[in-house]
Every structure is written in C-alpha cells, then in structure tokens.
C-alpha positions in Angstrom: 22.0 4.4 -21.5 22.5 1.6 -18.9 22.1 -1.8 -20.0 18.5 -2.5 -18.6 17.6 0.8 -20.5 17.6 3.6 -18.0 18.7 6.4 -18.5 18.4 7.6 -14.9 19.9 5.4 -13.1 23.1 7.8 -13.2 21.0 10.0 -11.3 21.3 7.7 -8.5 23.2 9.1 -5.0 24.2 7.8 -2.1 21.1 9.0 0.0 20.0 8.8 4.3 16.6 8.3 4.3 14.3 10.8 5.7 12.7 8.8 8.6 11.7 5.6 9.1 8.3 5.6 7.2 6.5 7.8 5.0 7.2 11.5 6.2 3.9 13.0 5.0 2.3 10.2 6.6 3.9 10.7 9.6 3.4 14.2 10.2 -0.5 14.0 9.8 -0.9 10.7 11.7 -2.1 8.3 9.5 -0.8 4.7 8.2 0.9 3.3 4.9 1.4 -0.1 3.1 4.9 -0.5 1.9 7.2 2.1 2.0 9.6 3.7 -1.2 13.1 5.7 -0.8 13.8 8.0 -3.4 17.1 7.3 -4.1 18.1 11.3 -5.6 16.9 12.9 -1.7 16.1 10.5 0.3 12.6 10.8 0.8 10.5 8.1 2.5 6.9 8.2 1.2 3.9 5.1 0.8 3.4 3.5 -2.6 0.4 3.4 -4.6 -1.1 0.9 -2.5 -1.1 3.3 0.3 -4.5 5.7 -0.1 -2.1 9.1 0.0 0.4 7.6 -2.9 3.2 10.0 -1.4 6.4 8.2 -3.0 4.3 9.5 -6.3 3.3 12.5 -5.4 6.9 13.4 -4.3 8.2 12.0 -8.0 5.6 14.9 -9.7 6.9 17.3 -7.3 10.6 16.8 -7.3 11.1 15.3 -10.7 13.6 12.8 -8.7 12.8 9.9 -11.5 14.1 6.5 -9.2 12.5 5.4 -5.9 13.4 1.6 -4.7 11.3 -0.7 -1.9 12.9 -0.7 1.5 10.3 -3.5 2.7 12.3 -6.3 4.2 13.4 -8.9 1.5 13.1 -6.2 -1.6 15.6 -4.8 -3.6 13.8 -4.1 -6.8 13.8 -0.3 -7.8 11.5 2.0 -10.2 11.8 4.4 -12.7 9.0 6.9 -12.9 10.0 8.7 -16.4 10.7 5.3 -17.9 8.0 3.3 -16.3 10.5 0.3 -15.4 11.3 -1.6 -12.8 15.3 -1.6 -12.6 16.9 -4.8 -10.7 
C-alpha cells in the first residue's frame, strides 16, 4: 500500500488522453464543467458537477479506479474504490 493509503495507485500508466474534453460529451454535442483523465486509459469524461457525470460513469464501466483533474492549475487526483483524493 502506498504511503497516502492507495492501493491503486500502482495501477497508474503513462496514458494520451482521448481528446481534449469529455468524449461522450463531445460526440452528442453538449457541454461540461471540469474535465477528469483517467489515468489506466486515458479517457476524458466531465465530473460530477457536469449533469452527464461521464468521468463516473466510465469508472463503473471500466473499473479503472484513478481519474486526476486536468483543469489548468490542478494536479490533485481521485480514487474511486478508495474514495480518496491522492496528491
């Protein structure tokens, strides 16, 4: 276990993202608030402030536990399973 007690953070990759804002968003035209990468794929999807929640709804799908904030002047990342920001 890592020292900020995280299992999953060796589950991290090296990862491109998938586009430059949320991809489900994207492909049926409408808008997000902040944006998450999932740091496993690379997946771009809104947060939970965003009304579709895709950056969640990918974690339930994929089981990919770690997404963290691109949003200019954030670096703070999430665990899903352990319900823990990770910094």
């Amino acid at each position: 276990m890592s020292a900020n007690g995280c299992a999953h953070v060796k589950e991290i990759q090296k990862v491109t993202p998938s586009g430059n804002g949320c991809k489900e968003c994207l492909e049926m035209g409408d808008t997000w608030v902040h944006l998450r990468l999932c740091l496993i794929c690379g997946h771009v999807g809104c947060c939970d402030s965003s009304k579709n929640k895709h950056a969640t709804k990918h974690f339930h799908r994929s089981k990919h536990p770690i997404v963290q904030s691109i949003e200019p002047g954030e670096n703070w990342r999430w665990c899903y399973v352990d319900q823990m920001i990770l910094e």
